[in-house]
Each structure stands twice: as structure tokens, then as C-alpha cells.
C-alpha positions as CSV (number, residue, x, y, z in Angstrom):
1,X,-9.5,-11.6,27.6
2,X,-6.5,-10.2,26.1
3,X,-4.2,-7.1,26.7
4,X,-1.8,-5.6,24.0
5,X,1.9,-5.6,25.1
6,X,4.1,-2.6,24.5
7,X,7.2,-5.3,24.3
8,X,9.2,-4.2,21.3
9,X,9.6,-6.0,18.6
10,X,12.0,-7.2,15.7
11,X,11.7,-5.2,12.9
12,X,12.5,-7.9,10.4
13,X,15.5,-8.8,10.1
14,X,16.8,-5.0,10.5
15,X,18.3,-5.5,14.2
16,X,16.1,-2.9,15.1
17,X,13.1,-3.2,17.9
18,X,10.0,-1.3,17.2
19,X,6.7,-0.7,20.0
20,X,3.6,-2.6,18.6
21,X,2.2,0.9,18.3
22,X,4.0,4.2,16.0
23,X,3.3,7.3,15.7
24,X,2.6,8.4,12.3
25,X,3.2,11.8,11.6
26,X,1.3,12.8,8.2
27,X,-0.7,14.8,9.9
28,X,2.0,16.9,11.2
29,X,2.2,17.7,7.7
30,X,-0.8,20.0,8.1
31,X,-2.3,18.3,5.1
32,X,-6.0,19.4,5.9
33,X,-6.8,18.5,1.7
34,X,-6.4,15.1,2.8
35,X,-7.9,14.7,6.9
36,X,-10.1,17.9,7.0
37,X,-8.5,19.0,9.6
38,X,-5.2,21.2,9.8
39,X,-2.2,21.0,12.6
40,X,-0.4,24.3,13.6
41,X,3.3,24.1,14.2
42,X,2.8,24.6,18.0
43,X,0.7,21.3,17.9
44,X,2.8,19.1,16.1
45,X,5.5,19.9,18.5
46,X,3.3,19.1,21.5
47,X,2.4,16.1,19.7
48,X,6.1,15.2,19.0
49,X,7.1,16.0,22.5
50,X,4.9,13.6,24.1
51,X,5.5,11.2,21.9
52,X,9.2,11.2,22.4
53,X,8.4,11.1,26.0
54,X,6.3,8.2,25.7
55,X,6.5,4.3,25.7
56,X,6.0,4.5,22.2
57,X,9.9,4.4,20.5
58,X,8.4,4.6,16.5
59,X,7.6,7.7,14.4
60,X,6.5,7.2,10.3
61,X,6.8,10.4,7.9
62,X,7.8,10.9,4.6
63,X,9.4,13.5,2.4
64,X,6.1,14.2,1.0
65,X,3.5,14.7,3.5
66,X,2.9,18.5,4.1
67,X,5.3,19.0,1.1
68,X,8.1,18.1,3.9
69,X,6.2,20.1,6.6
70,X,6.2,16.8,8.7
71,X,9.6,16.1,8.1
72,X,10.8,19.9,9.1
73,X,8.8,20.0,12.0
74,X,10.5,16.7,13.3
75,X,13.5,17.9,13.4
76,X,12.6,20.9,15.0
77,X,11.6,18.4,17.8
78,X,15.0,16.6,17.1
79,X,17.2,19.0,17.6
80,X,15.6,20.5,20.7
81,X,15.7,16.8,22.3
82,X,19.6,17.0,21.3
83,X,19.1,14.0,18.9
84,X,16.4,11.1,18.6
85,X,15.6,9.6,21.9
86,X,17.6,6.6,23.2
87,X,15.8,3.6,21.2
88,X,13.7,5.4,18.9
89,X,13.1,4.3,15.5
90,X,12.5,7.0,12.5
91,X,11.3,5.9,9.4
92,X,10.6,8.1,6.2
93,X,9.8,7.7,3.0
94,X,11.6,8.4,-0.5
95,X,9.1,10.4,-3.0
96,X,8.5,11.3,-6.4
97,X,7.9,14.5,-7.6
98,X,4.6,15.1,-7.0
99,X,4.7,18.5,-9.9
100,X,6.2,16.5,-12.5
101,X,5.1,12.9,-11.5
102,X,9.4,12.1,-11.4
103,X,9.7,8.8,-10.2
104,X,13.6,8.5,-11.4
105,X,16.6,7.4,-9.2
106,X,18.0,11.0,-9.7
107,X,14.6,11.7,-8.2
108,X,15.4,9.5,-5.2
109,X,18.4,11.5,-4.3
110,X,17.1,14.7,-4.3
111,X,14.2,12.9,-1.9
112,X,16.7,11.7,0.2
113,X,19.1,14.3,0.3
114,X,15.6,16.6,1.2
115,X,15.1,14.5,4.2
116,X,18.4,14.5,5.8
117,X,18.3,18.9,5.4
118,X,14.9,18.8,6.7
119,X,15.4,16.6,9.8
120,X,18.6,17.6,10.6
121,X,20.0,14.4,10.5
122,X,23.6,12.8,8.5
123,X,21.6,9.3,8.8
124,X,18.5,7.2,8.2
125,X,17.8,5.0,10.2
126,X,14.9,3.7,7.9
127,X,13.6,4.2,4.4
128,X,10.2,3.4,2.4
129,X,10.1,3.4,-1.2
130,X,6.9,5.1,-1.2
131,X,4.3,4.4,-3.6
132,X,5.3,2.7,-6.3
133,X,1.7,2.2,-7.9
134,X,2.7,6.1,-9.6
135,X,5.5,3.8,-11.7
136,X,6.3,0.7,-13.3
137,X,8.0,-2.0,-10.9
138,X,10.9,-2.2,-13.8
139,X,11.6,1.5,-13.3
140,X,12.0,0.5,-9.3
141,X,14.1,-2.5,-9.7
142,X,15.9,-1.8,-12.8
143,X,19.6,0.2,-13.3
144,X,20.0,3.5,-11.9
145,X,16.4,3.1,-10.6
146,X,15.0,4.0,-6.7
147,X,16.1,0.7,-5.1
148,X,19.6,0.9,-6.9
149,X,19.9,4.5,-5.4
150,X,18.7,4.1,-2.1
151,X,21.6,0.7,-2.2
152,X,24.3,3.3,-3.1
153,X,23.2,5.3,0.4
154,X,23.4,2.4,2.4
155,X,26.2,1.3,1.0
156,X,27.7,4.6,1.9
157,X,25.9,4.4,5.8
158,X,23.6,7.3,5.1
159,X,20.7,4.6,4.9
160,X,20.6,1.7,7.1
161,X,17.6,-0.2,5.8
162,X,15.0,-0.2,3.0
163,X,10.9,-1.2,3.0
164,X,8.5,-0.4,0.5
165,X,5.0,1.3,1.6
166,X,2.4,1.5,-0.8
167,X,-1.5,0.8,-1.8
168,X,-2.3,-1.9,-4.8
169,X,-2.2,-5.4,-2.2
170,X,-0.6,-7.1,-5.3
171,X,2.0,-4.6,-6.1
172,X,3.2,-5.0,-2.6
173,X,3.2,-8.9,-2.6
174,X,5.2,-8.6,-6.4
175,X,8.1,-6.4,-4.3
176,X,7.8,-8.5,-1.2
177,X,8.8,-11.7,-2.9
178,X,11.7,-10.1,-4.2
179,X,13.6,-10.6,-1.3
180,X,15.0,-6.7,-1.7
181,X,13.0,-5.7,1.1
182,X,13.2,-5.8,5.5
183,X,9.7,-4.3,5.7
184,X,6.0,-3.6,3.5
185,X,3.7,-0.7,4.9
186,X,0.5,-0.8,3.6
187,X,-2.4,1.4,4.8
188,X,-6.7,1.4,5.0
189,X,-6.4,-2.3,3.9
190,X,-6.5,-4.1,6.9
191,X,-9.2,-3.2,9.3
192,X,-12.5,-4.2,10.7
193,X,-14.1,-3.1,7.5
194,X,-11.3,-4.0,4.7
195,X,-8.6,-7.2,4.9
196,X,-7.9,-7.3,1.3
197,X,-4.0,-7.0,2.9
198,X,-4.9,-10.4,4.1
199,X,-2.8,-12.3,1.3
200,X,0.3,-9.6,1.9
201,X,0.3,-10.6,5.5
202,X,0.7,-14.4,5.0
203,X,3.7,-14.1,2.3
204,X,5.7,-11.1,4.5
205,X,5.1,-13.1,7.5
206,X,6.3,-16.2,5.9
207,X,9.6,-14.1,4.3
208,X,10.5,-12.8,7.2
209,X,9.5,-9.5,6.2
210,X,8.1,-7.0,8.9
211,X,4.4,-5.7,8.2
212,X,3.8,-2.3,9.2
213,X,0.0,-1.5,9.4
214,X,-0.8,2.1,8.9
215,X,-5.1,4.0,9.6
216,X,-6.3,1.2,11.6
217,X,-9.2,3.6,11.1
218,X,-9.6,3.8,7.8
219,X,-8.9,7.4,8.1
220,X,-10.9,7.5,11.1
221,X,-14.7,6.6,10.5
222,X,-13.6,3.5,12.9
223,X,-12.1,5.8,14.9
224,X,-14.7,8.9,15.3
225,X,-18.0,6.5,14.3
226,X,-19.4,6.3,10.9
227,X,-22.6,9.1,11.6
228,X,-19.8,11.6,12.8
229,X,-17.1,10.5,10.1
230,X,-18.5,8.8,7.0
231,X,-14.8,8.3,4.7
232,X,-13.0,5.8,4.1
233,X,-9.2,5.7,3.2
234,X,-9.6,10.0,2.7
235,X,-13.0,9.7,0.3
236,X,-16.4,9.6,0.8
237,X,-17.0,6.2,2.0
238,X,-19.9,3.8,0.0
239,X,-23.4,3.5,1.6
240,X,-22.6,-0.4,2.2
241,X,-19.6,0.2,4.0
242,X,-21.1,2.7,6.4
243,X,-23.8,0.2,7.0
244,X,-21.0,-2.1,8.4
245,X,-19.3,0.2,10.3
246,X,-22.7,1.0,11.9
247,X,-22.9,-2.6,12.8
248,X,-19.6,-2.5,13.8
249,X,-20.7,-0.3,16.0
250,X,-23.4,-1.6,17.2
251,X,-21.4,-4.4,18.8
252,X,-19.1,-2.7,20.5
253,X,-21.3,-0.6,21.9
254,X,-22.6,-3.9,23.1
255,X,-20.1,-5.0,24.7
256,X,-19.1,-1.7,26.0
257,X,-15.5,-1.1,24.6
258,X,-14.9,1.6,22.8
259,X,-15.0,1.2,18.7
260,X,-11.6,3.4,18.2
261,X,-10.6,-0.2,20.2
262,X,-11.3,-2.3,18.9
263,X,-10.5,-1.3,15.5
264,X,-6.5,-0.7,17.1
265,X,-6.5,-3.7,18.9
266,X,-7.9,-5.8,15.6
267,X,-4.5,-4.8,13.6
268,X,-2.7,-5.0,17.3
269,X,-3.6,-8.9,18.3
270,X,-2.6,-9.7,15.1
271,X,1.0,-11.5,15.4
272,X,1.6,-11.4,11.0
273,X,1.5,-7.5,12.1
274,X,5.0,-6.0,13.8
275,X,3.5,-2.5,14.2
276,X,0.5,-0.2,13.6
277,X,0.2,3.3,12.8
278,X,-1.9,5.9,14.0
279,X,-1.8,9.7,13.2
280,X,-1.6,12.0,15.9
281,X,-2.0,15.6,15.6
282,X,-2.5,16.7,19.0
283,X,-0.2,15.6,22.2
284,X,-2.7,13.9,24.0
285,X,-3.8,12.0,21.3
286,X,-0.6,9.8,22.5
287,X,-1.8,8.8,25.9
288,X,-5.4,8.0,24.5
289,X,-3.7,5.8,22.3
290,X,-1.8,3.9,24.2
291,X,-5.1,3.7,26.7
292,X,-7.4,2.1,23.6
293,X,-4.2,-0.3,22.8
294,X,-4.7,-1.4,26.6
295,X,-8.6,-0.9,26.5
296,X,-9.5,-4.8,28.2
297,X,-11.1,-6.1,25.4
298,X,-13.1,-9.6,25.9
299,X,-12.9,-12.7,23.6
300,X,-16.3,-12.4,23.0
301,X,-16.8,-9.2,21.4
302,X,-14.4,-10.6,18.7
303,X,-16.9,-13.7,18.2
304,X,-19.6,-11.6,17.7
305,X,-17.6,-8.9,15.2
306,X,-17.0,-12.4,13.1
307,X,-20.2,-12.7,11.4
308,X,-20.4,-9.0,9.8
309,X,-19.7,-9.0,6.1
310,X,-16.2,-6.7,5.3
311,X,-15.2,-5.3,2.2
312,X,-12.3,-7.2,0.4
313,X,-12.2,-4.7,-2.2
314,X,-8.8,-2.4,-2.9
315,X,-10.1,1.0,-1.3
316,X,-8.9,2.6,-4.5
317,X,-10.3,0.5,-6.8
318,X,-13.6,2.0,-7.3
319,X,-11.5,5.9,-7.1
């Protein structure tokens, strides 16, 4: 029987040390369009609070999620902490445009130079070019394009290190073996019910390159059950894969360990994976976290999960 470790970890080859688990913050955004469910400020402070108060030394936004509600309402929680916690790893995310579709390295820089108003912060300690499958990968790598810009800020020490986080599992793996990058983030693609990420986490893990593993979920059917919560990856999920979530289910309930889990500790126990991300909207949401990560778990259950069919399929594929 295994237990997850909170040991931190590298981050690549960053020089930074990350918890197995972060806190991802999107819902902070209030972005109820997307979770069906809104956060109030008050909330996402709580949340923020006991997270920064936690073992748990990661927290994943972006300049896009709530239309940089998230972002503000971090540093809100910043500055009243006087600063990041000792240890504690920040990551955001560079956007487009989402009015215009902008995905220029002019856009970049007004992304960035968002982020550092709205947090409150003269520094990034980590940034994800984020979602590149809304341009063309010559656009990303070429002149004046987002990784050029987001170069220019490290090479002035207002950006200390640059990943990509994104959906297509191919996309990823094309900007992974470029070598430009110290971390991937993909998301809904490796779960008990989707490994299509499989492939990304053999070539990162043999690169060097950290993989950060964000909805462990799958937005939370494998969190909330699949009668309470039938989506997948923020849709309405297909009939087959609520069948397999159902005998996902099933199995746990077997074995009596809770589904939420085993669907963390699946992405958790996996060593190709340096962190994974949960979102948390409400404070204790932290602690119940960190009690499924630690949730005793027996060899056995995972033997018995093995035989259930999973969908290899890009979530968005059929959108």
C-alpha cells in the first residue's frame, strides 16, 4: 500500500522545488460559465489564506481566468501576507486576447505587464505560454513572437522561467522537443478516464522537462461521481464515458476509498508527473485535499481499476 509524499520536488531544471500537489486557482476567477459554480471574493481569500498556510508551497493562475479576477484576488492575498510565503512557487500564464483572438508578442507584453499590476508583484517567478492551439507554432517560436518576448523579460529578471500549458497532446509534444521549455501543463488528459497525455509524459520525462498535471477530475465528475456530475473537461460528458466512470466507481466503492482518491492519487503515484493541480474555491477544500492525497490507498484497488476500458481520445476532439 502506498502513501503520497508531500516531499518537494525539482521543477525541471528551474532550481525551484514544487509540493506534489498545487493549488490551482481558476476558479478564484469566479468563472461560473465554465464550473457552474461561482466564488465570491471573500472565498477566494479564505481559500488563498489556507493555502498559504498549508504544506502545499504551489499556486497556478493565469492572466485570463476570471478576466484577471484570479490574478487580482492573489495579490490581494499577497500583499496582506507581506509578500509570497517563504518557498512558495507562483506560476501564471501569458494570454491572448480573448476579444480579438491577439496572439502577437506585443500581445504578450501587455499580458505580462497585466500580471505583474494585478498581483502586485516586480517578478515572475514562473510563466506558461498558455494555449497555443488558438495560433500557429511559427507565430510562437518565430521573431518578435510570445517565446522571443517572454526571453526579453527574463533576460531583464522580470521572468525567471518559461513552460508552455496547453490542450492538443501533439502540440505539446512539438514545443516539448524544442528544448525552449523547463515545464508542459496539460489538463483533463490524464486521468482514470483519459491518458491520451500518455506519449507527452514519456518524451518530457525523458527531456528533463517537468509535467504539470492539471483536473485530475476531469472537471470533477471523478471528483463529485458521474450521477451527481456528468462533464467531462467543462462539457457534457458522452454516455460511454459516464458508463466508465460509473465503473470506476463501482470499484472504489469496493474497496472502500474514496473515488475523488483515487482519481488524485492516480496522477500523484505517477513519478513522469512533478505536480498536480486541483482547483479550490473554498478554504477547506485545502485540507480535504491534502487528506485524499494521503487517503491509504491498497495495491489492489489499482489491479482491479486496470481492466476498465479509458478513453484515449483528445477531450476536445469531438467539441
Amino acid at each position: 500500500m502506498e502513501k503520497t509524499s508531500m516531499h518537494h520536488r525539482p521543477l525541471g531544471g528551474t532550481g525551484l522545488f514544487v509540493t506534489p500537489l498545487c493549488v490551482g486557482a481558476a476558479p478564484l476567477g469566479d468563472m461560473p460559465e465554465t464550473f457552474l459554480y461561482g466564488a465570491t471574493e471573500e472565498n477566494a481569500l479564505a481559500t488563498l489564506r489556507a493555502a498559504f498556510e498549508s504544506p502545499i508551497n504551489f499556486l497556478d493562475t493565469a492572466a485570463a481566468y476570471g478576466q484577471g479576477e484570479s490574478e487580482r484576488r492573489i495579490g490581494k492575498a499577497i500583499k496582506e501576507f507581506g509578500g509570497l510565503p517563504a518557498g512558495y512557487v507562483l506560476a501564471t500564464k501569458a494570454d491572448r486576447d480573448f476579444q480579438t483572438g491577439d496572439f502577437s508578442g506585443e500581445q504578450i507584453k501587455r499580458s505580462i505587464e497585466g500580471s505583474l499590476q494585478r498581483l502586485g508583484l516586480d517578478r515572475l517567478q514562473y510563466v506558461y505560454i498558455h494555449d497555443p492551439e488558438h495560433t500557429t507554432f511559427e507565430n510562437v517560436m518565430g521573431p518578435g513572437g510570445p517565446l522571443e518576448v517572454l526571453r526579453s523579460f527574463q533576460a531583464q529578471g522580470v521572468i525567471d522561467h518559461i513552460g508552455m500549458s496547453g490542450g492538443p497532446i501533439d502540440m505539446l509534444i512539438r514545443y516539448v522537443e524544442t528544448g525552449a521549455f523547463s515545464a508542459v501543463e496539460t489538463h483533463n488528459r490524464y486521468t482514470l478516464l483519459n491518458r491520451c497525455a500518455d506519449p507527452l509524459l514519456d518524451v518530457a520525462s525523458r527531456m528533463g522537462v517537468a509535467v504539470i498535471n492539471a483536473a485530475p477530475y476531469g472537471s470533477g465528475m471523478l471528483a463529485k461521481g458521474p450521477d451527481a456530475y456528468s462533464r467531462y473537461a467543462y462539457s457534457d460528458a458522452p454516455p460511454v464515458v459516464v458508463e466508465r466512470a460509473r465503473a470506476i466507481a463501482q470499484v472504489c466503492q469496493d474497496f472502500h476509498v474514496p473515488l475523488a482518491a483515487a482519481a488524485l492519487q492516480f496522477s500523484m503515484r505517477d513519478p513522469r508527473i512533478t505536480s498536480t493541480v486541483v482547483g479550490m474555491s473554498k478554504p477547506d477544500r485545502v485540507a480535504q485535499t491534502l487528506e485524499l492525497a494521503s487517503y491509504p490507498i491498497p495495491d489492489e484497488l489499482w489491479a482491479a481499476l486496470a481492466p476498465i476500458e479509458y478513453g484515449m481520445d483528445d477531450p476536445e476532439a469531438s467539441k
